[in-house]
Backbone as a printed PyTorch tensor [residue, N CA C, xyz], in Angstrom:
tensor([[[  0.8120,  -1.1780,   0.0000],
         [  0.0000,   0.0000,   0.0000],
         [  0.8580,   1.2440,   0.0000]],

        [[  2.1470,   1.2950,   0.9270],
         [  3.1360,   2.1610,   0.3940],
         [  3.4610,   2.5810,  -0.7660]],

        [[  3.2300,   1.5780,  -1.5070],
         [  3.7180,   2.1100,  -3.2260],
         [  3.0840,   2.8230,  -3.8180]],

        [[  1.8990,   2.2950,  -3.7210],
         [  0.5150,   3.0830,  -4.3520],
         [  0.4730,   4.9150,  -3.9290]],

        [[  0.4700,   4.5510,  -2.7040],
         [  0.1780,   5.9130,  -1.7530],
         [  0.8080,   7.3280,  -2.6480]],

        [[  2.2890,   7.6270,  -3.6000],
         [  2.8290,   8.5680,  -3.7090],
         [  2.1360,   8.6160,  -5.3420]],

        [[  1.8950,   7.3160,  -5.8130],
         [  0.9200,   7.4960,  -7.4040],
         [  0.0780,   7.9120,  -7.2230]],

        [[ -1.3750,   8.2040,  -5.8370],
         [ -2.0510,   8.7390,  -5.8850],
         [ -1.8850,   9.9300,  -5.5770]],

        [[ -1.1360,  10.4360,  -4.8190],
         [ -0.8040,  11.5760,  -4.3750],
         [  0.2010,  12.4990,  -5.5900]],

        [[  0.6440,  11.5070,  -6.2780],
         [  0.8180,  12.6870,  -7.4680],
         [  0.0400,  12.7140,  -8.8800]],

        [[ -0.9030,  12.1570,  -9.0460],
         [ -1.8210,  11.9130, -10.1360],
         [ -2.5670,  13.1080, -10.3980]],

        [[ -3.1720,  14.3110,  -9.8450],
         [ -3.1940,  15.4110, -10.1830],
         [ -1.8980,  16.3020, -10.5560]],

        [[ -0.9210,  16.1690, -10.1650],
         [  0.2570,  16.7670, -10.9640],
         [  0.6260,  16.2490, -11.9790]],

        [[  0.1700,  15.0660, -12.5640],
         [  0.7090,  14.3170, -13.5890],
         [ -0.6580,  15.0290, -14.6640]],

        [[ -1.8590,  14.8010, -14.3240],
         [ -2.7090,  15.1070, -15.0900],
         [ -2.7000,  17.0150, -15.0850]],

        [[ -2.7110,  17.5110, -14.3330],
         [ -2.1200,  19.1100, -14.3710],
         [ -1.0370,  19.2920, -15.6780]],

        [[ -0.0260,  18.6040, -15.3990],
         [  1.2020,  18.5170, -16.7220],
         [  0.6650,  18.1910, -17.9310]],

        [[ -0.6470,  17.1860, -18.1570],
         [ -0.7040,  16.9410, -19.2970],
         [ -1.5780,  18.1430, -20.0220]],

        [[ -2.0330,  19.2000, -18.9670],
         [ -2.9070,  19.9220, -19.8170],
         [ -4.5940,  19.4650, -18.8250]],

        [[ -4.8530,  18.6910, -18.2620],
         [ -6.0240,  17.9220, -17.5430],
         [ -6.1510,  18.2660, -16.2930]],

        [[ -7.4400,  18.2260, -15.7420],
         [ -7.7100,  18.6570, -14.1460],
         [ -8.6450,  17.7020, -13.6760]],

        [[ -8.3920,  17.0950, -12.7900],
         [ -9.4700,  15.9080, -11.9520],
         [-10.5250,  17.0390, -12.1390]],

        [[-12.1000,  15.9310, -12.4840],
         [-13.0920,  16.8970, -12.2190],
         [-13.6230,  16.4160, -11.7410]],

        [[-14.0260,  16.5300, -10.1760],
         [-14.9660,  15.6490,  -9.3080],
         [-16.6240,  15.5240,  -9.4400]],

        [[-16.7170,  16.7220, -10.4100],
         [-18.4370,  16.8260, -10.5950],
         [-18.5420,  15.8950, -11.8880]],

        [[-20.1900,  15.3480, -11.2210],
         [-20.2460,  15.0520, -12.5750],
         [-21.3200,  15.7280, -13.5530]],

        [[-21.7550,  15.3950, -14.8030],
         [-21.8780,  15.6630, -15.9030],
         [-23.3360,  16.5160, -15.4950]],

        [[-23.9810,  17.8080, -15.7680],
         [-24.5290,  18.2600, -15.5690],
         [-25.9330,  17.6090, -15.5100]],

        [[-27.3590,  17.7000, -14.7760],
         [-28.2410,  17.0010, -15.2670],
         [-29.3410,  17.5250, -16.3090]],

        [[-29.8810,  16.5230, -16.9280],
         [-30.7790,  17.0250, -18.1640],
         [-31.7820,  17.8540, -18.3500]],

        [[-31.5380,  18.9010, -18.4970],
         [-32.5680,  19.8480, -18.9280],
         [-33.9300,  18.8400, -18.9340]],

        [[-35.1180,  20.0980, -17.5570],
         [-36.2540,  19.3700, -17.6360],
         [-36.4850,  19.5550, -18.7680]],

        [[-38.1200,  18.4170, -19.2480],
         [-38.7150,  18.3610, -20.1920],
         [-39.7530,  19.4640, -19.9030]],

        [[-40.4620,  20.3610, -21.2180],
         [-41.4670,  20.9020, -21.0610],
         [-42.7300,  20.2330, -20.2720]],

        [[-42.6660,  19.5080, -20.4940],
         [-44.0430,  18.6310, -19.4520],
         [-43.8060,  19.3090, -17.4010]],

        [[-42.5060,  18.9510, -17.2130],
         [-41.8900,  19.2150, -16.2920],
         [-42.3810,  21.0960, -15.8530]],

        [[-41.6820,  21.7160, -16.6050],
         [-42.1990,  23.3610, -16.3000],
         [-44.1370,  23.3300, -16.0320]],

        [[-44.6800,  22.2940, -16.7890],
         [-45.8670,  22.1120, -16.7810],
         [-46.4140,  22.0740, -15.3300]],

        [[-46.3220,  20.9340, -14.9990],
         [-46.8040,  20.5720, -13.8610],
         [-45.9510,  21.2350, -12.7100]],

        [[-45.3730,  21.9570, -12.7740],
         [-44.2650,  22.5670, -12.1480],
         [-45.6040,  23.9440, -11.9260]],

        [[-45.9490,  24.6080, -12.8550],
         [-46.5710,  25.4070, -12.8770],
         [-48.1940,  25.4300, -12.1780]],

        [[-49.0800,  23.8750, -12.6900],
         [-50.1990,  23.6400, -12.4550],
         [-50.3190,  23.4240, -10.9940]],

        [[-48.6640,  22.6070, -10.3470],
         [-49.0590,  22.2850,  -8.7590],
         [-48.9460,  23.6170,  -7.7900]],

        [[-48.7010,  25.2150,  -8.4680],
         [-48.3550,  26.2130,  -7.8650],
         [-49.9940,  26.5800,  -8.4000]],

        [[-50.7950,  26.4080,  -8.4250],
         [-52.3320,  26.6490,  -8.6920],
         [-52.9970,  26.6780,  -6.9460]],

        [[-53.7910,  27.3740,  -7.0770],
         [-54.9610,  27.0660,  -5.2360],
         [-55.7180,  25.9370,  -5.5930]],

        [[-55.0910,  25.3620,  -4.5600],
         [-56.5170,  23.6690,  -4.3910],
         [-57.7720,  24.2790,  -4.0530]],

        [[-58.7900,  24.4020,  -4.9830],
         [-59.9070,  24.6330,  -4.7170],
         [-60.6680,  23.6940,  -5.5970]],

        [[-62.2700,  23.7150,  -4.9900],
         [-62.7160,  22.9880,  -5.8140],
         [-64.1110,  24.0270,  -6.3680]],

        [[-63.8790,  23.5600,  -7.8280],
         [-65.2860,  25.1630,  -8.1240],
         [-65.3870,  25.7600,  -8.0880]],

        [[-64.0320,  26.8310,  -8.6270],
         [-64.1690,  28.4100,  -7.9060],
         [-64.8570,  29.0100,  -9.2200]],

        [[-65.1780,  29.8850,  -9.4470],
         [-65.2180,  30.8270, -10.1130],
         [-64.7630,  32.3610, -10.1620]],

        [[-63.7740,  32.4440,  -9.1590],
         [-63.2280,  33.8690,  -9.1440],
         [-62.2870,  33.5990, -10.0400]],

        [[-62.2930,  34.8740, -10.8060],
         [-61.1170,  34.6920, -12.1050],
         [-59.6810,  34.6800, -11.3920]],

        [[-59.3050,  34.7860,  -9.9070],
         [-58.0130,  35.3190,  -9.1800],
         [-57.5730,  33.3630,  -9.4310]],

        [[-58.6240,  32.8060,  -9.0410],
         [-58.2020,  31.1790,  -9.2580],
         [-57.6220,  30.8450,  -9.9130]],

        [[-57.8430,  31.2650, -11.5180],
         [-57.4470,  30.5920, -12.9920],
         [-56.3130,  31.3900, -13.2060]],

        [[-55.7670,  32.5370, -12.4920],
         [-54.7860,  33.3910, -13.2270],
         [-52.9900,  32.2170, -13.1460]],

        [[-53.4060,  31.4820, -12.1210],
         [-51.6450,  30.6330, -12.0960],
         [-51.7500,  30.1340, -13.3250]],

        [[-53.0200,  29.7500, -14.6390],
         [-52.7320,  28.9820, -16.1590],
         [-52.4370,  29.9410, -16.8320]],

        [[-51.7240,  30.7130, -16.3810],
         [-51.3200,  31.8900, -17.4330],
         [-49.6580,  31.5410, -18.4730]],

        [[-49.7160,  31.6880, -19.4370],
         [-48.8350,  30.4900, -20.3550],
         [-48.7320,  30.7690, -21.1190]],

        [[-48.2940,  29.7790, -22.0890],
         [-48.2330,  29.0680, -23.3550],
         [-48.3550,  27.2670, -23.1350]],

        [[-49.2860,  26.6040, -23.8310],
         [-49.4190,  25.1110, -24.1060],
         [-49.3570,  24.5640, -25.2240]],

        [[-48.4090,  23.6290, -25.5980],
         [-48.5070,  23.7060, -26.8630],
         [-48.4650,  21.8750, -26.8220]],

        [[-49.3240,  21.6340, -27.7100],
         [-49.3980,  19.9370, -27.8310],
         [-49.5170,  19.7830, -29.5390]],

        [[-50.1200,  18.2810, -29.4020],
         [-50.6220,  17.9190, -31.1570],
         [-52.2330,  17.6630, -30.8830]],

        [[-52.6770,  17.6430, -32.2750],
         [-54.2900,  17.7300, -32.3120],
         [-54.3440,  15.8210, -32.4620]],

        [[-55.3660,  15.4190, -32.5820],
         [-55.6920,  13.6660, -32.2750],
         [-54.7950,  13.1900, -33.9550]],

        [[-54.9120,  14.5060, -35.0020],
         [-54.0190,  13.8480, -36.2020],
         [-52.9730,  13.9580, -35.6910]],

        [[-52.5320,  14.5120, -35.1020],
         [-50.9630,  14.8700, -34.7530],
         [-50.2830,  16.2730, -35.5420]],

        [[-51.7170,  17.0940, -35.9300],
         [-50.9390,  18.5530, -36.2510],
         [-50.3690,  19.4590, -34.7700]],

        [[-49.8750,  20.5220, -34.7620],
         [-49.4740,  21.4670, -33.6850],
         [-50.2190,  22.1510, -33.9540]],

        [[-50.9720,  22.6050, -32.2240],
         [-51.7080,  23.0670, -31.8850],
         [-51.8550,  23.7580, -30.6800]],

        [[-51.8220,  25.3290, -29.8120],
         [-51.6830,  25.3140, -28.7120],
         [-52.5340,  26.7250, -28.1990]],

        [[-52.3160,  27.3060, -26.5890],
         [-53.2730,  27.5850, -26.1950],
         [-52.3040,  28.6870, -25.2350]],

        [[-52.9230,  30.0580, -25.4420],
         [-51.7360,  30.7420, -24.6450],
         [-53.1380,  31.2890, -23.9470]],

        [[-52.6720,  31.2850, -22.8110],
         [-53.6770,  32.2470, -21.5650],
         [-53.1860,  33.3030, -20.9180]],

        [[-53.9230,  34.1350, -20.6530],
         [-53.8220,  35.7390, -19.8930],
         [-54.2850,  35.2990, -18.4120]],

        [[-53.8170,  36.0180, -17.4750],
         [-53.9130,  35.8520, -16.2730],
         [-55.3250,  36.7310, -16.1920]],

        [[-55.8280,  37.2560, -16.9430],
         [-57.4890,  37.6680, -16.8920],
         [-58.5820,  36.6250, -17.0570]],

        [[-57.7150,  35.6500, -17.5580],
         [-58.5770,  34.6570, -18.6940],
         [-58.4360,  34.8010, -20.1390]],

        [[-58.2630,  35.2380, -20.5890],
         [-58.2530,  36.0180, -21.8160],
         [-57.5800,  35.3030, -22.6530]],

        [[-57.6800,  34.2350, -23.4870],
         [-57.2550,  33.3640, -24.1580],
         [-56.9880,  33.0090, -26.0920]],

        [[-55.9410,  32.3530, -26.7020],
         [-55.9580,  32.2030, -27.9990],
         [-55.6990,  30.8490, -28.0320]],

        [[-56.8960,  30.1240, -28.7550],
         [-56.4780,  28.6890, -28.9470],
         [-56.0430,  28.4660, -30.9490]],

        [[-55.0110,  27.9220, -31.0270],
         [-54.7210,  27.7800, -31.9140],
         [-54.3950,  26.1910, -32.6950]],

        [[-54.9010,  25.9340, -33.9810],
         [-55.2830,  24.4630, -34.4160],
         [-55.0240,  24.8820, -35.5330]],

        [[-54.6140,  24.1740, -36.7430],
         [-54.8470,  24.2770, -38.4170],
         [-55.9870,  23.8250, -38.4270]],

        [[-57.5150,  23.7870, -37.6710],
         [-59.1710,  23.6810, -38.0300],
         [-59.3610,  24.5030, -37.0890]],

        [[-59.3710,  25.1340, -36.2400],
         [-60.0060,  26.0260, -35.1260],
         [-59.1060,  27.1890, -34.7840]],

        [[-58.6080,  28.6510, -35.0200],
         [-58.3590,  29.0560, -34.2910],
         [-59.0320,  30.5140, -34.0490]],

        [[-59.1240,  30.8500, -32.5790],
         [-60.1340,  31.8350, -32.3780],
         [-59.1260,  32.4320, -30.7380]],

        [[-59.4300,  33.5500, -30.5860],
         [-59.4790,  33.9610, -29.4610],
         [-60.8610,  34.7460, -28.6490]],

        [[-60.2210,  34.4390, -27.3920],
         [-62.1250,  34.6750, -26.0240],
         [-60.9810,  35.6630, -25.5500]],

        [[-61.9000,  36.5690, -25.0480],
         [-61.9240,  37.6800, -23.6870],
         [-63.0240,  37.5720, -22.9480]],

        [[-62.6690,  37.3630, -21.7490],
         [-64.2650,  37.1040, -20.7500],
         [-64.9730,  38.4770, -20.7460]],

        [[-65.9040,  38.2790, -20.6490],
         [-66.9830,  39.0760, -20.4380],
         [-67.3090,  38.6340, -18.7050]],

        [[-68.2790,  40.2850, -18.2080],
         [-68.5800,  39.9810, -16.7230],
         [-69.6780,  38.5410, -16.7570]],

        [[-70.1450,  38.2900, -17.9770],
         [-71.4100,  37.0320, -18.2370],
         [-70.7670,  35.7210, -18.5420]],

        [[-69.6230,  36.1350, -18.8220],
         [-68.7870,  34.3040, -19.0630],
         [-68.6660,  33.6440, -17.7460]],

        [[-69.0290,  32.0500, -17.8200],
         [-68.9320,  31.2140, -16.7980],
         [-67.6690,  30.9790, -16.9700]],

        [[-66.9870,  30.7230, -15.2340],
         [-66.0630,  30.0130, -15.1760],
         [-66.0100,  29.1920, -14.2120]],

        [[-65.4090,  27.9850, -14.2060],
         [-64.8140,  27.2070, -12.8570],
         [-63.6190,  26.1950, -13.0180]],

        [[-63.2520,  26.6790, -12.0490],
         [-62.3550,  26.1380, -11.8040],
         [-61.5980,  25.3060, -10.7170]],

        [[-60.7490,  24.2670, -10.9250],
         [-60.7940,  23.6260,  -9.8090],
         [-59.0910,  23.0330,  -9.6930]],

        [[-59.0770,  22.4860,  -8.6840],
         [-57.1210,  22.1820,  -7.7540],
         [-57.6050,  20.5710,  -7.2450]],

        [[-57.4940,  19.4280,  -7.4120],
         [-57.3370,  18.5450,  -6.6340],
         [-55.9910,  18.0960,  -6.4780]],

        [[-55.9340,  17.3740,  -4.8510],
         [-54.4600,  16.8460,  -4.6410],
         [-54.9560,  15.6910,  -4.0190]],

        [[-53.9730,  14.4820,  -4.2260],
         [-54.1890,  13.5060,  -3.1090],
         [-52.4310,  13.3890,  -3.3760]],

        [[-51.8170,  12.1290,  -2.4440],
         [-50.8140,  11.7290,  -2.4990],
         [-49.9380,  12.0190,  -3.6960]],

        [[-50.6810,  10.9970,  -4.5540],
         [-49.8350,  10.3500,  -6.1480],
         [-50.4520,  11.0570,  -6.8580]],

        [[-51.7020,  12.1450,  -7.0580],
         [-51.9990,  12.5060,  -8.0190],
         [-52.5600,  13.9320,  -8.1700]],

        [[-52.7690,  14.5070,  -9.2070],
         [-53.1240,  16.1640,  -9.5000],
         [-54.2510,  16.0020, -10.2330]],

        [[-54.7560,  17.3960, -10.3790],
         [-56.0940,  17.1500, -11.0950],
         [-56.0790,  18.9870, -10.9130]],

        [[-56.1920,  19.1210, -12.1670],
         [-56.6800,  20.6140, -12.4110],
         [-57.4430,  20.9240, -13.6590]],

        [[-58.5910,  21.5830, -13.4360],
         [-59.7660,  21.9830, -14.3370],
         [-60.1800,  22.9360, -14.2130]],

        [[-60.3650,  23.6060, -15.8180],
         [-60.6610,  24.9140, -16.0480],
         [-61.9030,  25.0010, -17.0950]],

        [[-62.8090,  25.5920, -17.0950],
         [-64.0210,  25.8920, -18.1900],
         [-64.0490,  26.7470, -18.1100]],

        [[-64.2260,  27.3600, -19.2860],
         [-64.6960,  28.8750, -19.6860],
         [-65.5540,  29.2070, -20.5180]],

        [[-66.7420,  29.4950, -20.8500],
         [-67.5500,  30.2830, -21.7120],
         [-67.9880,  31.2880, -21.6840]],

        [[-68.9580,  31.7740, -22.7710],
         [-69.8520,  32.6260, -22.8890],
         [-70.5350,  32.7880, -23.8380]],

        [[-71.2550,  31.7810, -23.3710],
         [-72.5370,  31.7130, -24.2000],
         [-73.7210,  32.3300, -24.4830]],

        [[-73.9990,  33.4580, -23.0320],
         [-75.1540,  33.6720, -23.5000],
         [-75.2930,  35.3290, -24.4310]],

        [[-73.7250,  35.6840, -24.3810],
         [-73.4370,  37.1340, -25.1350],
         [-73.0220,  36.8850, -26.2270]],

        [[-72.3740,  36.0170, -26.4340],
         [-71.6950,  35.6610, -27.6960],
         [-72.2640,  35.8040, -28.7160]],

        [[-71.9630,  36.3320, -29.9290],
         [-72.7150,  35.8770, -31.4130],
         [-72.2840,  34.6950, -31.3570]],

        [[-70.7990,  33.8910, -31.7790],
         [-70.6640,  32.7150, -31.9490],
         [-70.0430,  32.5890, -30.6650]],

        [[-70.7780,  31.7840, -29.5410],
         [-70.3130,  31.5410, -28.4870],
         [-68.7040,  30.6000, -28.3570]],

        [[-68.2430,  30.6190, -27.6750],
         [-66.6610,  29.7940, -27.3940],
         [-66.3150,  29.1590, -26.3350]],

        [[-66.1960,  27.6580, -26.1660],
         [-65.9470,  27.1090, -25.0560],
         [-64.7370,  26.5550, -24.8990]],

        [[-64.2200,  26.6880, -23.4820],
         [-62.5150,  25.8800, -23.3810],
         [-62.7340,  24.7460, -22.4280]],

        [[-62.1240,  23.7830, -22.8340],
         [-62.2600,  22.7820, -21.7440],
         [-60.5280,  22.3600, -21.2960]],

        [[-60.5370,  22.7470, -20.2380],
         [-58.7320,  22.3130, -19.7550],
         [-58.8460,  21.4430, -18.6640]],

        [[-57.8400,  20.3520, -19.1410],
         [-57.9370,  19.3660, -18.1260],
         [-56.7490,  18.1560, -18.2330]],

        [[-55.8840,  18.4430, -16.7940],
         [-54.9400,  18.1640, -16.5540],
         [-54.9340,  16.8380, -15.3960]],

        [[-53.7310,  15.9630, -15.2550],
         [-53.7490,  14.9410, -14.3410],
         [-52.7360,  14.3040, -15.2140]],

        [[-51.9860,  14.4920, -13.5950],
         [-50.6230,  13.4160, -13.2100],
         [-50.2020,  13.7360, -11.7340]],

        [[-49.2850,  12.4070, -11.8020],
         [-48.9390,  11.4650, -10.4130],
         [-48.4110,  10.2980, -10.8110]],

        [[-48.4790,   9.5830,  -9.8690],
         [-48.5870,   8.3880, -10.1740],
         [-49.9630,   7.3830,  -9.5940]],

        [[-50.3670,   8.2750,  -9.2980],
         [-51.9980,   7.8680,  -9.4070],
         [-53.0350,   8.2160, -10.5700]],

        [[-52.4690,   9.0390, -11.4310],
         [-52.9780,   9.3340, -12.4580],
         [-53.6020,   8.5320, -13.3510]],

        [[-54.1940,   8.3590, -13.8100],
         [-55.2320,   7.2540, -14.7020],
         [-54.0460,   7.4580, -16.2910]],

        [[-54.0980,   8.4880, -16.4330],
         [-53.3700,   9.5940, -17.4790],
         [-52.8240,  10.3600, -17.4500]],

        [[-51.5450,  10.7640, -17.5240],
         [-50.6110,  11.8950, -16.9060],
         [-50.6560,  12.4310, -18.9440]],

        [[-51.1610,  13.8740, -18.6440],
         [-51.4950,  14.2860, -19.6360],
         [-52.2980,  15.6600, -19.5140]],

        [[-52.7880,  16.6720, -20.5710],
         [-53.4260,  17.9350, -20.3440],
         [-53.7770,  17.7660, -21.5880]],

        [[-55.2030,  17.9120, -21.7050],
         [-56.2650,  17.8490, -22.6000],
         [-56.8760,  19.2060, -22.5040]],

        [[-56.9250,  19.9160, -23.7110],
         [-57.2800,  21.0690, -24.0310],
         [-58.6150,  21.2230, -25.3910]],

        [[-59.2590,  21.3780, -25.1090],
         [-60.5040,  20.9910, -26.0260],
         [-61.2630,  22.6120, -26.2860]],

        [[-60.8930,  23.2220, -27.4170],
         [-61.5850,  24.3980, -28.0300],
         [-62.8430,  24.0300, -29.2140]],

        [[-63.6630,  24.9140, -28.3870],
         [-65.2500,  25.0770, -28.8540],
         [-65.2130,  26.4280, -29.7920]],

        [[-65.8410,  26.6930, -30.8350],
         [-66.8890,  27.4910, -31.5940],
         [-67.6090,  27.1240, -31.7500]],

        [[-68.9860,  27.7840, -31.1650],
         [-70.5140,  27.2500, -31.8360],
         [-70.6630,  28.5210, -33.1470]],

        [[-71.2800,  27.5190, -33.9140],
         [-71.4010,  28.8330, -35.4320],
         [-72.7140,  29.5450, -35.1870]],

        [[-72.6760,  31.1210, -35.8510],
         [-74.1310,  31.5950, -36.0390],
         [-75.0380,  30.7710, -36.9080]],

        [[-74.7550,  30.0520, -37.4340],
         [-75.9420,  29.4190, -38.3120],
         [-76.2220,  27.8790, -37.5520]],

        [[-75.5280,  27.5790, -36.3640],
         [-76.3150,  26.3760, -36.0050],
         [-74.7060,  25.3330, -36.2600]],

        [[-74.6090,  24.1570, -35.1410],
         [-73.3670,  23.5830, -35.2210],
         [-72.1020,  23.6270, -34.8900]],

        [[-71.2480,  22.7570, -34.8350],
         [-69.9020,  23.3710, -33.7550],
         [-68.7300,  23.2660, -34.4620]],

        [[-67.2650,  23.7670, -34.4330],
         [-66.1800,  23.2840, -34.3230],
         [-65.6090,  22.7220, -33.1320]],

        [[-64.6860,  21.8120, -33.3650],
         [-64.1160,  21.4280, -32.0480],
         [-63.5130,  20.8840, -32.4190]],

        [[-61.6290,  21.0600, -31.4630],
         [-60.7750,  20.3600, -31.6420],
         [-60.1180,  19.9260, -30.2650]],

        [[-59.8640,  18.7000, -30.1050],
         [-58.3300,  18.7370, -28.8660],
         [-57.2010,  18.7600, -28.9620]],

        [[-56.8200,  19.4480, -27.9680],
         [-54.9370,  19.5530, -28.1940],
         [-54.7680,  18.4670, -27.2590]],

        [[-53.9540,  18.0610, -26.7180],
         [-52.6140,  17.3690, -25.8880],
         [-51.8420,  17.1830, -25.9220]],

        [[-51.2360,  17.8570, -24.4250],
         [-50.0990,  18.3920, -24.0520],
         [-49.7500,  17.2410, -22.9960]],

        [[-48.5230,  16.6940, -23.8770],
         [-48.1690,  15.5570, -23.0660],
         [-46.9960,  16.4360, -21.4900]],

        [[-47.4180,  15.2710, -20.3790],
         [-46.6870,  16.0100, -19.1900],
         [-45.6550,  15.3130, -18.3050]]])
């Protein structure tokens, strides 16, 4: 063990000479995934259940961006008013609430799992009314760790558009 003892003790001067430095850290870790900032964001939401004060919905204030069920890009940026643009190559429209738009909204927690839901309309001012359906869940109790985003136009002449996004998490 004597012998060894002065090779270790000079093995940073040997690697110093060559130009090299012991680096005791290791390799940086991987940039989260967007899913990650996601739920990062949704679990900083108020656990409530059913609110309708717009102060509730303002933590989905964003950008979401997923694929539609073909797999085009498709996504959903929100205002901390509510005030929203959903965007699809078949649907895109933007809402501003009105004092007559419904909202609710909701925070569940248990152990393993999240659950956050948002609706928004306004239907009864609207010429072509507009509905959002947001709806999030993961854990590992999650049935589906995933955020489902579902934009409504009802047309003036009768009939709907509708598309979903998902935003994998």
């Amino acid at each position: 063990m004597s012998r060894r003892l002065p090779l270790v003790l000079t093995l940073p001067i040997l690697l110093a000479a060559c130009g090299g430095t012991p680096s005791p850290s290791p390799n940086p870790a991987p940039t989260p995934t967007p899913g990650n900032a996601i739920t990062t964001r949704l679990a900083a939401c108020p656990v409530v259940n059913t609110s309708s004060d717009p102060a509730a919905s303002s933590c989905l204030a964003g950008t979401y961006t997923g694929t539609t069920l073909s797999g085009s890009a498709c996504s959903l940026t929100v205002a901390a008013d509510g005030a929203y643009t959903f965007t699809s190559p078949t649907l895109t429209y933007s809402f501003t609430p009105t004092a007559q738009a419904i909202r609710v909204f909701g925070h569940q927690t248990l152990p393993d799992l999240h659950q956050v839901i948002w609706l928004i309309d306004d239907s009864v001012t609207a010429t072509e009314p507009k509905e959002l359906d947001f709806h999030a869940t993961w854990g590992r109790g999650a049935p589906s760790v995933k955020l489902d985003i579902q934009g409504t136009k009802h047309l003036a002449g009768g009939g709907s558009t509708s598309v979903t996004c998902t935003v994998p998490l």
